[in-house]
N, CA, C and O atoms as a Tripos MOL2 file, in Angstrom:
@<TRIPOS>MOLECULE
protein
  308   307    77     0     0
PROTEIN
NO_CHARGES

@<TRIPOS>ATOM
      1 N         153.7230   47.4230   62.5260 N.3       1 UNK1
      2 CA        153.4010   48.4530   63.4970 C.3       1 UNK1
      3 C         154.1640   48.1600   64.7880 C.2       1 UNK1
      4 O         154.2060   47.0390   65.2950 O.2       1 UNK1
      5 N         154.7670   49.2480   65.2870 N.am      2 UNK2
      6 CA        155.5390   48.9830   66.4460 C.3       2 UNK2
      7 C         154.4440   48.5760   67.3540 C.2       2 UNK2
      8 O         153.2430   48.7990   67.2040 O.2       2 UNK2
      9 N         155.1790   47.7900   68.5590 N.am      3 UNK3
     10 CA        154.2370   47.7460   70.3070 C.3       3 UNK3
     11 C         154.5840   48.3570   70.7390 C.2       3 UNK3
     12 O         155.7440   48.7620   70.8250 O.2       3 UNK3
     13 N         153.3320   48.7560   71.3390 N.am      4 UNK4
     14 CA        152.9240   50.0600   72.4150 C.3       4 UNK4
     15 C         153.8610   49.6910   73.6540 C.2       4 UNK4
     16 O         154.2290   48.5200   73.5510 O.2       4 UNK4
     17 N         154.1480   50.0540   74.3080 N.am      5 UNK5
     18 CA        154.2620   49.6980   75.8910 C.3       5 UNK5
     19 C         153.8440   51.4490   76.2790 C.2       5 UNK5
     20 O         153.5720   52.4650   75.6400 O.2       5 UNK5
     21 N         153.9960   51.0300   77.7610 N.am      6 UNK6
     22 CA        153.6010   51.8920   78.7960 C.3       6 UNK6
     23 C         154.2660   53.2710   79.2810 C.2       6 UNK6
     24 O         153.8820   53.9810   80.2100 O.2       6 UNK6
     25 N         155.3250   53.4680   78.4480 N.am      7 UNK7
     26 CA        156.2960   54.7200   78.3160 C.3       7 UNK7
     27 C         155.7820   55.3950   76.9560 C.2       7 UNK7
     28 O         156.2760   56.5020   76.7400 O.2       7 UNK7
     29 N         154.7260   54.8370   75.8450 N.am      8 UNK8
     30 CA        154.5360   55.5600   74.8580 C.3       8 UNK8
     31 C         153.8200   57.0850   74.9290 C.2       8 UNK8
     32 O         152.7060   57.1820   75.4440 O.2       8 UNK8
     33 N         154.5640   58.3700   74.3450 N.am      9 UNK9
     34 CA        154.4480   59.2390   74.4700 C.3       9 UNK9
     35 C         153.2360   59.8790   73.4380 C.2       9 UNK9
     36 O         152.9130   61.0670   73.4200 O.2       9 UNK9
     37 N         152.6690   58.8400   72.6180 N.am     10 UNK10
     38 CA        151.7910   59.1230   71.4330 C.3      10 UNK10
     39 C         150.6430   59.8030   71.9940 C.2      10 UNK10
     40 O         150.1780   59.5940   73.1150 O.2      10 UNK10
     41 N         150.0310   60.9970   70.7580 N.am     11 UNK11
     42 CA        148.8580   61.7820   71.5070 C.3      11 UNK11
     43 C         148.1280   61.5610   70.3350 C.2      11 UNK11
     44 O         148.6900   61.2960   69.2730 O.2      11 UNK11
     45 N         146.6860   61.6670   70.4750 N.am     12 UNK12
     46 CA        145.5850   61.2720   69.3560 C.3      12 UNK12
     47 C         145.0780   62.2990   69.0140 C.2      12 UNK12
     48 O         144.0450   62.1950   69.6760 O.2      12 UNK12
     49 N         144.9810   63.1960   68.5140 N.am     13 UNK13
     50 CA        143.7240   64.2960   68.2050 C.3      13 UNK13
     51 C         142.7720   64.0270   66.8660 C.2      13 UNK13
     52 O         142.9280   63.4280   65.8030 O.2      13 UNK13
     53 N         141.6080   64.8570   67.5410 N.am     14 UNK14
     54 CA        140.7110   64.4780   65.9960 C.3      14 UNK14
     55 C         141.2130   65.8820   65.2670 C.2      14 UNK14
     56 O         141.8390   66.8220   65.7580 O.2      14 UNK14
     57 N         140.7530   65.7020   64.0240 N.am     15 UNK15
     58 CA        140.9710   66.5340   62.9230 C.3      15 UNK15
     59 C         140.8410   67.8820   63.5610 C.2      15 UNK15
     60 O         141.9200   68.4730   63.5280 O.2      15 UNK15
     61 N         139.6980   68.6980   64.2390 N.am     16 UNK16
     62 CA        139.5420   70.0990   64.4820 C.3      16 UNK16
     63 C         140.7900   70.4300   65.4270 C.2      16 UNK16
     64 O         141.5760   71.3380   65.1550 O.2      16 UNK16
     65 N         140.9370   69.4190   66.8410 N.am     17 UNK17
     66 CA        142.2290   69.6300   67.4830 C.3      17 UNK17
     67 C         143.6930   69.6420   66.9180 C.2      17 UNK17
     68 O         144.5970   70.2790   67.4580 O.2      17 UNK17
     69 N         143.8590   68.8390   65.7180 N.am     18 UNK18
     70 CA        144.8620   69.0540   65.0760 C.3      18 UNK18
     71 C         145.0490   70.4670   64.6290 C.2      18 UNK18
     72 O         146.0050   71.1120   65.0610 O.2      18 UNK18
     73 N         144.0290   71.0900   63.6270 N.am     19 UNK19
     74 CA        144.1020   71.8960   62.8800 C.3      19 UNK19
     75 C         144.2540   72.9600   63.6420 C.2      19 UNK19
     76 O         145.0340   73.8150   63.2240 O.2      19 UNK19
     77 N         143.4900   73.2200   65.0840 N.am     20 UNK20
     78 CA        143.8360   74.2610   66.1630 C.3      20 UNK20
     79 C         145.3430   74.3590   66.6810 C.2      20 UNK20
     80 O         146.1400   75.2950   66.6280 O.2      20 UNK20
     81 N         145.4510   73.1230   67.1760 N.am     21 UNK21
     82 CA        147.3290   73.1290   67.4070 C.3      21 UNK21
     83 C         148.2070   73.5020   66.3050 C.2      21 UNK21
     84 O         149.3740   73.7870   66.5750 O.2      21 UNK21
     85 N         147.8020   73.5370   65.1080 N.am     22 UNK22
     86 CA        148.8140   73.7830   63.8090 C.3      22 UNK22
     87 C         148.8690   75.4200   63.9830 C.2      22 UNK22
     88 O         149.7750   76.2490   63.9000 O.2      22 UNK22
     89 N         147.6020   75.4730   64.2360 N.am     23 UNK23
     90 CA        147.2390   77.6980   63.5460 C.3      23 UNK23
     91 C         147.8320   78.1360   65.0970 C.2      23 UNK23
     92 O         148.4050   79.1960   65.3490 O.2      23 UNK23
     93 N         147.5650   77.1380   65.9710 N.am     24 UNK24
     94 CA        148.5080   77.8790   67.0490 C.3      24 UNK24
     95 C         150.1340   78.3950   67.0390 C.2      24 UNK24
     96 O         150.7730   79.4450   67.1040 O.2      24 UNK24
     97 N         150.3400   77.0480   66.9240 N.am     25 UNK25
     98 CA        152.1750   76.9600   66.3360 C.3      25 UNK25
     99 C         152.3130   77.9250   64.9970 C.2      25 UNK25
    100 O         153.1970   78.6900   64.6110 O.2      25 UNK25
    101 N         151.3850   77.6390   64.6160 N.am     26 UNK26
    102 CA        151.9010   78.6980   62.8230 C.3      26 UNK26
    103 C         151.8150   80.4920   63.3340 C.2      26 UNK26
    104 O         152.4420   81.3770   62.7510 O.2      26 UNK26
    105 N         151.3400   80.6100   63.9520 N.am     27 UNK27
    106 CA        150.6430   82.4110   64.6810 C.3      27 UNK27
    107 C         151.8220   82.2210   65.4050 C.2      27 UNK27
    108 O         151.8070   81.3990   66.3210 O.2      27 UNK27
    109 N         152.9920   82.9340   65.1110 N.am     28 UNK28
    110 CA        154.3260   83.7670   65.8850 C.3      28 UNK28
    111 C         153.8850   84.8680   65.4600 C.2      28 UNK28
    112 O         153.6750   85.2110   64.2970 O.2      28 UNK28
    113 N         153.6750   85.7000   66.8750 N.am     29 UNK29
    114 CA        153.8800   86.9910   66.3040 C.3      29 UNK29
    115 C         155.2780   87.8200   65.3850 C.2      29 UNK29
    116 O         156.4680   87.5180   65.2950 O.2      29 UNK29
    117 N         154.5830   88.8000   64.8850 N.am     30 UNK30
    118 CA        156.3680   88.9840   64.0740 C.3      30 UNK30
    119 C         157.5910   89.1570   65.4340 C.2      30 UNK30
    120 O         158.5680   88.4210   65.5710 O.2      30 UNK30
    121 N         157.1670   90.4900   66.4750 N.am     31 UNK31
    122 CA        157.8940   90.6960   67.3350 C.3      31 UNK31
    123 C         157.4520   90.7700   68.4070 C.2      31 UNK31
    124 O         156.3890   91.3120   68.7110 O.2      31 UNK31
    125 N         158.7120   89.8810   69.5860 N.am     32 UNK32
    126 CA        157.8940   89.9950   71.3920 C.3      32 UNK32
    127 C         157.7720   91.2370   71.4910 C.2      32 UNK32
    128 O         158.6020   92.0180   71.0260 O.2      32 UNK32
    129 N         156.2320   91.7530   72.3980 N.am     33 UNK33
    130 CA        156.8290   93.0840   73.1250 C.3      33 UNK33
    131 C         157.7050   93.6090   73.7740 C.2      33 UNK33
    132 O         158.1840   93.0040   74.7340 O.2      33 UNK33
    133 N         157.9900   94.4280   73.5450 N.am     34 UNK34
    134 CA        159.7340   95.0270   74.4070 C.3      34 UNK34
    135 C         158.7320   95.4810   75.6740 C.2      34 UNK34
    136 O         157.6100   95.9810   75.7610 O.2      34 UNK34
    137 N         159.8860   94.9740   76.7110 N.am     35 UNK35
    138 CA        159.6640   95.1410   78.3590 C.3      35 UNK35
    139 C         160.0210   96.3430   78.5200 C.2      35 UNK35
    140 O         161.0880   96.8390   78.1610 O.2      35 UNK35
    141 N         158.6420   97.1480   79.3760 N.am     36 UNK36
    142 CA        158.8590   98.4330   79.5040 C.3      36 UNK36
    143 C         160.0140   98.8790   80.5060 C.2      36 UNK36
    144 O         160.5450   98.1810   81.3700 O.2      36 UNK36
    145 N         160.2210   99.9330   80.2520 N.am     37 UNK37
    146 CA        161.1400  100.8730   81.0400 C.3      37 UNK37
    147 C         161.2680  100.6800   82.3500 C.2      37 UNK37
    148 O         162.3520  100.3970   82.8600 O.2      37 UNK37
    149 N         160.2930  100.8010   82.9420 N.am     38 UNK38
    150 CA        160.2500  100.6160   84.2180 C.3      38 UNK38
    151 C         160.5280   99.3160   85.2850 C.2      38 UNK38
    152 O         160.8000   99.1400   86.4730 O.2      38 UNK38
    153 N         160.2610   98.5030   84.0060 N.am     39 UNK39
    154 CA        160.5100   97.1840   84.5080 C.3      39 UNK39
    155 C         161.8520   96.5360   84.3170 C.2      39 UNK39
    156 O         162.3890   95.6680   85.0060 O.2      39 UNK39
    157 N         162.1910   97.0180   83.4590 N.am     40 UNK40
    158 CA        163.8660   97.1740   83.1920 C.3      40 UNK40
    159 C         164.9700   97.5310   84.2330 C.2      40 UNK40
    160 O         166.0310   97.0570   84.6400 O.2      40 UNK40
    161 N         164.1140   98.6860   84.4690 N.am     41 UNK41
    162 CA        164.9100   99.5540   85.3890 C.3      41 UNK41
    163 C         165.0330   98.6280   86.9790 C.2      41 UNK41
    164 O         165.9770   98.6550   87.7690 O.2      41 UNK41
    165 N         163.8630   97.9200   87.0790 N.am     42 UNK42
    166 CA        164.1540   97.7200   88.4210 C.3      42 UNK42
    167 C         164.6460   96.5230   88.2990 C.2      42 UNK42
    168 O         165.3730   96.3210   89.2710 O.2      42 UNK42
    169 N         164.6130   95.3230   87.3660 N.am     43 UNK43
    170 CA        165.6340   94.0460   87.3400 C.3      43 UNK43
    171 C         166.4740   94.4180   87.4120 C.2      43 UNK43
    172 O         167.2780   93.8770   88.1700 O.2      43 UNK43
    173 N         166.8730   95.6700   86.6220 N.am     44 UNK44
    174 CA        168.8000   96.1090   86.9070 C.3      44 UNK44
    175 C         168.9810   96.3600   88.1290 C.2      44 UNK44
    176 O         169.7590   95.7080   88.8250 O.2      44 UNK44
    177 N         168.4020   97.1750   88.4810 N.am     45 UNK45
    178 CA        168.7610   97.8270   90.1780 C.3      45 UNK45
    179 C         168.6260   96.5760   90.7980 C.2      45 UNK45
    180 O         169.6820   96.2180   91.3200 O.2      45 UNK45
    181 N         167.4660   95.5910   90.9550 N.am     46 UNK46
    182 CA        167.8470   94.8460   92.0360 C.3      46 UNK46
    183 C         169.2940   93.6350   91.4360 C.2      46 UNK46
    184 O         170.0350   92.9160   92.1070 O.2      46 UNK46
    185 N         169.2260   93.8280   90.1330 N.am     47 UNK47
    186 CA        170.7350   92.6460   89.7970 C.3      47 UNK47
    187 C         171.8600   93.2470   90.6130 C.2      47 UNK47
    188 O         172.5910   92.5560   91.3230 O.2      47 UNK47
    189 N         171.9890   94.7600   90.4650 N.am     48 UNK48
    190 CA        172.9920   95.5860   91.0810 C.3      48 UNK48
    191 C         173.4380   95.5690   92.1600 C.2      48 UNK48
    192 O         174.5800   95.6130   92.6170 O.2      48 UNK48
    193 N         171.6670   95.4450   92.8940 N.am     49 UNK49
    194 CA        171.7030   95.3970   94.6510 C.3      49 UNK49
    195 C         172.2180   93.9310   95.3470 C.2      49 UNK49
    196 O         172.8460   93.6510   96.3680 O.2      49 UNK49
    197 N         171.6470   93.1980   94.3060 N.am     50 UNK50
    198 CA        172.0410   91.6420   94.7190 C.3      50 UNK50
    199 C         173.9040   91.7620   94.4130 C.2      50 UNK50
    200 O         174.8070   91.6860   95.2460 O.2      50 UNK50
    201 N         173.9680   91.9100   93.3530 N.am     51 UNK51
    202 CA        175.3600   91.7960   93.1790 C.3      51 UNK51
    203 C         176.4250   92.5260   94.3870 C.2      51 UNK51
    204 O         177.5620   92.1410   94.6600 O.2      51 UNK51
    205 N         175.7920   93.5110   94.9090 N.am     52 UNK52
    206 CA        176.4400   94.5170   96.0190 C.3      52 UNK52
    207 C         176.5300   93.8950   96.9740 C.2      52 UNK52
    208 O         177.6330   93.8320   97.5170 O.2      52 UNK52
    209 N         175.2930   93.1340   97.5870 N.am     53 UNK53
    210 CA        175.0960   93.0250   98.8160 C.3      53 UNK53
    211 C         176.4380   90.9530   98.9320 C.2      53 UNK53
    212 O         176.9890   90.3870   99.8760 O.2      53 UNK53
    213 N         176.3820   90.7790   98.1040 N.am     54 UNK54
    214 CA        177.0070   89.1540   97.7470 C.3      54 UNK54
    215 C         178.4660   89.8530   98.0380 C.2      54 UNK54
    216 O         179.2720   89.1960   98.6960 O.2      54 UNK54
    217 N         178.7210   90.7600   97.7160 N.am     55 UNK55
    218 CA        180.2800   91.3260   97.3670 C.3      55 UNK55
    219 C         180.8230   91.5850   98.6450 C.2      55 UNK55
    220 O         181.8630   91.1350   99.1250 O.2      55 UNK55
    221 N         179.8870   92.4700   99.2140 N.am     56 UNK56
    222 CA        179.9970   93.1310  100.7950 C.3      56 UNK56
    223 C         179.8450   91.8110  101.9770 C.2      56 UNK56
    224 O         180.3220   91.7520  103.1100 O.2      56 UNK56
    225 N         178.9860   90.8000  101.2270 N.am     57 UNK57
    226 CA        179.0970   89.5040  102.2790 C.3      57 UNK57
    227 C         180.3920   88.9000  102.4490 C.2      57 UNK57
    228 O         180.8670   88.4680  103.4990 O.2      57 UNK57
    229 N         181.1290   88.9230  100.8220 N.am     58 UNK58
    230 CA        182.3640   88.3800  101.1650 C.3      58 UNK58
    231 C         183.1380   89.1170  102.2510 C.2      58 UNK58
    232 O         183.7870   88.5630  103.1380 O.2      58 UNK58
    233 N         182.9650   90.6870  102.0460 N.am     59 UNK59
    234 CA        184.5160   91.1300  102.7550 C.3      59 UNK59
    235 C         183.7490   91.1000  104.0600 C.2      59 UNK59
    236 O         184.4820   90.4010  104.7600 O.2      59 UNK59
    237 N         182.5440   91.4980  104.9240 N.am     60 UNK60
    238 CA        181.8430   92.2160  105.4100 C.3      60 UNK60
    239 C         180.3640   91.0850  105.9480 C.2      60 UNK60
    240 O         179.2420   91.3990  105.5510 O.2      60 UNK60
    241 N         180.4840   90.2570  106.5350 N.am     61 UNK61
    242 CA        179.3340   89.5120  106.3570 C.3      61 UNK61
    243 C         178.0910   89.8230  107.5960 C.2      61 UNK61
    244 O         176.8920   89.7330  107.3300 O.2      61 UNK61
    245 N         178.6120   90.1960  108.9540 N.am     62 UNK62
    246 CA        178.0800   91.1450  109.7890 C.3      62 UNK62
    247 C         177.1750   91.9310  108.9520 C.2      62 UNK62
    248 O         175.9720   91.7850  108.7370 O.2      62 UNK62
    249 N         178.2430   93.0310  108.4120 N.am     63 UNK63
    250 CA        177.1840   94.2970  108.1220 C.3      63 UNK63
    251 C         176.2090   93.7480  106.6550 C.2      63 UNK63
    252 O         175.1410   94.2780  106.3480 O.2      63 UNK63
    253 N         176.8540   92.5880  105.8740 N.am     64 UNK64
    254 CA        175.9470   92.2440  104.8040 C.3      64 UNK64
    255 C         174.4530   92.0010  105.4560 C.2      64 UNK64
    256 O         173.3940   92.4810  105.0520 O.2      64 UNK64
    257 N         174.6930   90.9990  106.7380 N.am     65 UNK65
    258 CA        173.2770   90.4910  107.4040 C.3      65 UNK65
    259 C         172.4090   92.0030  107.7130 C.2      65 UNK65
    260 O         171.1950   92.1980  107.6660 O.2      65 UNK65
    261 N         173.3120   92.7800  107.9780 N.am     66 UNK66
    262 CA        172.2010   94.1260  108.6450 C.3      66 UNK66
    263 C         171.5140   94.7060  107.8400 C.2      66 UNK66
    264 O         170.3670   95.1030  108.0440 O.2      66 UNK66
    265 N         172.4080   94.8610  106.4180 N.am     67 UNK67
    266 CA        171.7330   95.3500  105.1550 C.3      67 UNK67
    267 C         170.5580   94.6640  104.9180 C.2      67 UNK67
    268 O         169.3990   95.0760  104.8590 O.2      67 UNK67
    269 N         171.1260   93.3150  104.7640 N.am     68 UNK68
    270 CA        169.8190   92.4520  104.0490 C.3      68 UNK68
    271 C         168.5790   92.6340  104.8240 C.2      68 UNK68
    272 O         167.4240   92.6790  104.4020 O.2      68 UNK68
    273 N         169.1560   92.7620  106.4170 N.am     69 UNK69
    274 CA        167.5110   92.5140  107.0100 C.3      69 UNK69
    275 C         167.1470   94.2710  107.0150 C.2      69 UNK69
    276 O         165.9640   94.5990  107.1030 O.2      69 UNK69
    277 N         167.7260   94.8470  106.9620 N.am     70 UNK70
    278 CA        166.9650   96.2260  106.6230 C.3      70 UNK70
    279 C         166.2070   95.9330  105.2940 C.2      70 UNK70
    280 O         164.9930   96.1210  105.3750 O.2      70 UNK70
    281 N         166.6260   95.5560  104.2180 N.am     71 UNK71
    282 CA        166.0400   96.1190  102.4850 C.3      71 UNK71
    283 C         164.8940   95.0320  103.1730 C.2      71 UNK71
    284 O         163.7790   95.5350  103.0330 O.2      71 UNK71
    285 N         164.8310   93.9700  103.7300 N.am     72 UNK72
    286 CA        163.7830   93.0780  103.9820 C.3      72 UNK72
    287 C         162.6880   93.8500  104.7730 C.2      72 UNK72
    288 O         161.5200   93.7550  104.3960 O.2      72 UNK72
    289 N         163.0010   94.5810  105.8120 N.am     73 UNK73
    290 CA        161.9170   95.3710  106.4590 C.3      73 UNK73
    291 C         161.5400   96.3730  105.5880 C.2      73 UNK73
    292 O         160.3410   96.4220  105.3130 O.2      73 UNK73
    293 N         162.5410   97.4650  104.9170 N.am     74 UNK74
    294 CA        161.9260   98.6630  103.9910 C.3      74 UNK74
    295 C         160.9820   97.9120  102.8050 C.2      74 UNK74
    296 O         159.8900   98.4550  102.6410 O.2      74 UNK74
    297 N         161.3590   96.3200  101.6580 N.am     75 UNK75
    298 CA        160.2750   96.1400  101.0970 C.3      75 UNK75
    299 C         159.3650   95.1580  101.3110 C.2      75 UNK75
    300 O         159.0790   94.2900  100.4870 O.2      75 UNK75
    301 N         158.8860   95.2750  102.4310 N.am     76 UNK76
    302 CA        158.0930   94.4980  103.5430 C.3      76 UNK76
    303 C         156.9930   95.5280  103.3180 C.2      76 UNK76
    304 O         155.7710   95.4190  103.2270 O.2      76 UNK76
    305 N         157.6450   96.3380  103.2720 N.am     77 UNK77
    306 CA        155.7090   97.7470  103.9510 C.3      77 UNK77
    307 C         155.6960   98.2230  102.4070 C.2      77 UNK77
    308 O         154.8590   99.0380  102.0190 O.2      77 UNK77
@<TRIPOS>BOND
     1     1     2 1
     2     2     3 1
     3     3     4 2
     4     3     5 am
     5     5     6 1
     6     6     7 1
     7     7     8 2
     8     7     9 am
     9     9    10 1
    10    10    11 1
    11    11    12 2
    12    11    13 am
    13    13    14 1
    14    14    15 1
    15    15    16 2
    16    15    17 am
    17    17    18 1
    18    18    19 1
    19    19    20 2
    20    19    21 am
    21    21    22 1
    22    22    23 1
    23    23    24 2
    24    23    25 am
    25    25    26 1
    26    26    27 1
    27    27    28 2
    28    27    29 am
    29    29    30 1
    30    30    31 1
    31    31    32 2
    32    31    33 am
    33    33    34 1
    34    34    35 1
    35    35    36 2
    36    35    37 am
    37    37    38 1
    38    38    39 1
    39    39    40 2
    40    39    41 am
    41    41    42 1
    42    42    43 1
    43    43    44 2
    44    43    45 am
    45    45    46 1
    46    46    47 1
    47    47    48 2
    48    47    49 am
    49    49    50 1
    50    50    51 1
    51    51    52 2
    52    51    53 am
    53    53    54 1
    54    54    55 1
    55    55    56 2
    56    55    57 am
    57    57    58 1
    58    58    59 1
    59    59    60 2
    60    59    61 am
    61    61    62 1
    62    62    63 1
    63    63    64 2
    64    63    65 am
    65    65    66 1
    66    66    67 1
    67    67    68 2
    68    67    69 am
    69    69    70 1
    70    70    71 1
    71    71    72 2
    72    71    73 am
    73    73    74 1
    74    74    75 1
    75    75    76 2
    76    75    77 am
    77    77    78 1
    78    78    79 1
    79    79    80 2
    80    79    81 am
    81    81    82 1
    82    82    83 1
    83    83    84 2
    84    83    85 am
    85    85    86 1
    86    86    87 1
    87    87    88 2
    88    87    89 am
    89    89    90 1
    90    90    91 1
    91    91    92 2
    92    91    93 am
    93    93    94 1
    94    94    95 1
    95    95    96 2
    96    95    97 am
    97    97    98 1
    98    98    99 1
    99    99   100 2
   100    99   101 am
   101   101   102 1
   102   102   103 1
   103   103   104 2
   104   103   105 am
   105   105   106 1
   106   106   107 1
   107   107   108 2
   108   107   109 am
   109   109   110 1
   110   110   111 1
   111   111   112 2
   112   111   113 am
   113   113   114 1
   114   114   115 1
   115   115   116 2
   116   115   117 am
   117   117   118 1
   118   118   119 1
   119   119   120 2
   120   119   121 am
   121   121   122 1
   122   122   123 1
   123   123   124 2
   124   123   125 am
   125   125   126 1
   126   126   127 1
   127   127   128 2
   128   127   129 am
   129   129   130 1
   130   130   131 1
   131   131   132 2
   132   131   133 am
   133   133   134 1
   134   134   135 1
   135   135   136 2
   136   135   137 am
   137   137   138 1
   138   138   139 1
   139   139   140 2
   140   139   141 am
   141   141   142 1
   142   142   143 1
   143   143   144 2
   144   143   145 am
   145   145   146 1
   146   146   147 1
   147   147   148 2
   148   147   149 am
   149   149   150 1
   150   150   151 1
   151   151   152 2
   152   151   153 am
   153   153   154 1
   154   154   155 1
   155   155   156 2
   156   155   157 am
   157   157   158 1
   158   158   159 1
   159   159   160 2
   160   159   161 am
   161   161   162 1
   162   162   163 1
   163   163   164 2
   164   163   165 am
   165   165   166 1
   166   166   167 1
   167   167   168 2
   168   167   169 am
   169   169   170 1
   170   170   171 1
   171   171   172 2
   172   171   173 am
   173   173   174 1
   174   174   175 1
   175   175   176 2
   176   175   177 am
   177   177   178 1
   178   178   179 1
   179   179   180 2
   180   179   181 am
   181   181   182 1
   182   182   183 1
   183   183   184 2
   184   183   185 am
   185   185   186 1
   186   186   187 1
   187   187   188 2
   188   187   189 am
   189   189   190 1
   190   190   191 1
   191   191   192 2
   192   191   193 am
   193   193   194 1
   194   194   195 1
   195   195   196 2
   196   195   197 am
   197   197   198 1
   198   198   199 1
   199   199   200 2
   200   199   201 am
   201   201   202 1
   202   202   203 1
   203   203   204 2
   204   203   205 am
   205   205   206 1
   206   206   207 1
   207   207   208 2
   208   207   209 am
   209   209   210 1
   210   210   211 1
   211   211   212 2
   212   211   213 am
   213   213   214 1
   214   214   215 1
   215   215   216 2
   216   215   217 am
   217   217   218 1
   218   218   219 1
   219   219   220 2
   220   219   221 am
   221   221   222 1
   222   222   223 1
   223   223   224 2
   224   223   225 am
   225   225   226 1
   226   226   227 1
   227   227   228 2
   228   227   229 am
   229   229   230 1
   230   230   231 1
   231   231   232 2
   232   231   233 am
   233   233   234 1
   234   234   235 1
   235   235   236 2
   236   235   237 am
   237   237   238 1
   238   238   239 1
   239   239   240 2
   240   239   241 am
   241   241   242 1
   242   242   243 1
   243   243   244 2
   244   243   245 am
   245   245   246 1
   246   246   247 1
   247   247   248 2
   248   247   249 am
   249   249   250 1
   250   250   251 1
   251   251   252 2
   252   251   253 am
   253   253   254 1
   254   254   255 1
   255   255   256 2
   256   255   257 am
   257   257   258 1
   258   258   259 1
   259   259   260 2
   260   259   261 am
   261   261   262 1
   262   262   263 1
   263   263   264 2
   264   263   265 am
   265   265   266 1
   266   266   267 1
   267   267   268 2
   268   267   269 am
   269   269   270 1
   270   270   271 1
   271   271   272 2
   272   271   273 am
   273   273   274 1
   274   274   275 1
   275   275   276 2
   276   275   277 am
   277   277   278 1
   278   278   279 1
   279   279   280 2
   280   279   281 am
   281   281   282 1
   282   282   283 1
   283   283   284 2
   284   283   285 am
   285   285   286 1
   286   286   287 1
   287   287   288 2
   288   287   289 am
   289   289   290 1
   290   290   291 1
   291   291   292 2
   292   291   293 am
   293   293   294 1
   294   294   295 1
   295   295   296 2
   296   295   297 am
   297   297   298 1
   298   298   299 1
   299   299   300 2
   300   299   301 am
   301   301   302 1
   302   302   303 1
   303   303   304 2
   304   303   305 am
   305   305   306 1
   306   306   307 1
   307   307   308 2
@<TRIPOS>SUBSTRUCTURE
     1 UNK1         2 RESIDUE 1 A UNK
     2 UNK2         6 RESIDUE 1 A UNK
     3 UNK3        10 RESIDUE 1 A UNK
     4 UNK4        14 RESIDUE 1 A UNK
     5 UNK5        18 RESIDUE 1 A UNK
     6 UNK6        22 RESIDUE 1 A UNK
     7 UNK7        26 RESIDUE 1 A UNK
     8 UNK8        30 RESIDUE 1 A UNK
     9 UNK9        34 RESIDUE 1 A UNK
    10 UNK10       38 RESIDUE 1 A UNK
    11 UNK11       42 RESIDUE 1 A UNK
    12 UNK12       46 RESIDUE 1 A UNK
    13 UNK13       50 RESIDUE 1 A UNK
    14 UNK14       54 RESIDUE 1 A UNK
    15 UNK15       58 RESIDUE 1 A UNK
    16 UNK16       62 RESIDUE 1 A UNK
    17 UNK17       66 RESIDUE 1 A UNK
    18 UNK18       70 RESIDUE 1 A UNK
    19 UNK19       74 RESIDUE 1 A UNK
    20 UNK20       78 RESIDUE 1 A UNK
    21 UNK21       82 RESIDUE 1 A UNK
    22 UNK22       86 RESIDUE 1 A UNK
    23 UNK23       90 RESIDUE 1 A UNK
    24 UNK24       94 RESIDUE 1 A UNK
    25 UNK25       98 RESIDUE 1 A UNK
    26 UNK26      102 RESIDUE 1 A UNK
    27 UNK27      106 RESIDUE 1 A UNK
    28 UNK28      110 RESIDUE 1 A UNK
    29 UNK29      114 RESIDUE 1 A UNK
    30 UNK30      118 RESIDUE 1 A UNK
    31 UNK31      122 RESIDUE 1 A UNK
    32 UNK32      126 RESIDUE 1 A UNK
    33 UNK33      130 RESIDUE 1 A UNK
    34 UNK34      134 RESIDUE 1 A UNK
    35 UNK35      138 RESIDUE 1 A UNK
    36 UNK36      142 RESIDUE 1 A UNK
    37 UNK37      146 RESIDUE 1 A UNK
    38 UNK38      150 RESIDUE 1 A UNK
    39 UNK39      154 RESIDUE 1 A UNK
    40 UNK40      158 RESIDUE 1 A UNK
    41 UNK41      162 RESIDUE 1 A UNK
    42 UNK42      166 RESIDUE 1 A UNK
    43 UNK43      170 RESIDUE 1 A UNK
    44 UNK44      174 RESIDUE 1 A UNK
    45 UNK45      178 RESIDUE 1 A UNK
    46 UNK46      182 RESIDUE 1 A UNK
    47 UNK47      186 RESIDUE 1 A UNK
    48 UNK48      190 RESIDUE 1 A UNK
    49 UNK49      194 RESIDUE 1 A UNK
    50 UNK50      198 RESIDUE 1 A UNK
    51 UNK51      202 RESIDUE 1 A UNK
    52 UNK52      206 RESIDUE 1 A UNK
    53 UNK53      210 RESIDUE 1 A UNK
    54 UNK54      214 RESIDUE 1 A UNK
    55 UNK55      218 RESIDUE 1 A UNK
    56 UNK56      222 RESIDUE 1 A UNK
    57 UNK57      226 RESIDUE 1 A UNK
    58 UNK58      230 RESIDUE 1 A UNK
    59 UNK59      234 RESIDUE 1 A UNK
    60 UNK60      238 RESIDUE 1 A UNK
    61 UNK61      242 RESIDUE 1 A UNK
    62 UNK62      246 RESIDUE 1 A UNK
    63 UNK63      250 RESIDUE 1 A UNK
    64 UNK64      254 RESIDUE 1 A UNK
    65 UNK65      258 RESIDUE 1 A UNK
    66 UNK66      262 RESIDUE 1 A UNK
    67 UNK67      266 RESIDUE 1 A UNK
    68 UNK68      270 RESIDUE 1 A UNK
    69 UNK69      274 RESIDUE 1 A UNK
    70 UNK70      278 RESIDUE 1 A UNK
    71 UNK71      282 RESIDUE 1 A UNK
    72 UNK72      286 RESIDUE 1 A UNK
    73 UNK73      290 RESIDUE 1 A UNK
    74 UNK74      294 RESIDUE 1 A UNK
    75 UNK75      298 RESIDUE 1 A UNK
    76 UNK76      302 RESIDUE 1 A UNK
    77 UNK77      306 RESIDUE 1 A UNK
């Protein structure tokens, strides 16, 4: 039998905790739910907006700051 030391990562369960962690891991649903529409929609728009506002910092970094702190006050309220 190997020695233990103090980095050992070993976990003990009794029989019922085993058998719960197994039916857990074994239960995949067949398929994730697909992310609705709406929520879609707005990761894109803000990937878009982020991507815009990074672009306009390069050429433009003045007016990037004015943008940013505007979209910060409009989704503030």
């Amino acid at each position: 039998m190997p020695k233990r030391t103090d980095r050992s990562m070993r976990l003990l369960l009794s029989r019922q905790e085993t058998q719960a962690l197994r039916s857990i891991l074994r239960d995949k649903p067949d398929q994730a739910a697909p992310r609705p529409v709406p929520k879609r929609l707005l990761c894109a728009l803000g990937a878009v907006l982020l991507t815009g506002l990074v672009s306009l910092g390069l050429i433009a970094p003045e007016l990037a700051r004015a943008v940013a702190k505007w979209a910060g006050l409009v989704l503030g309220f």
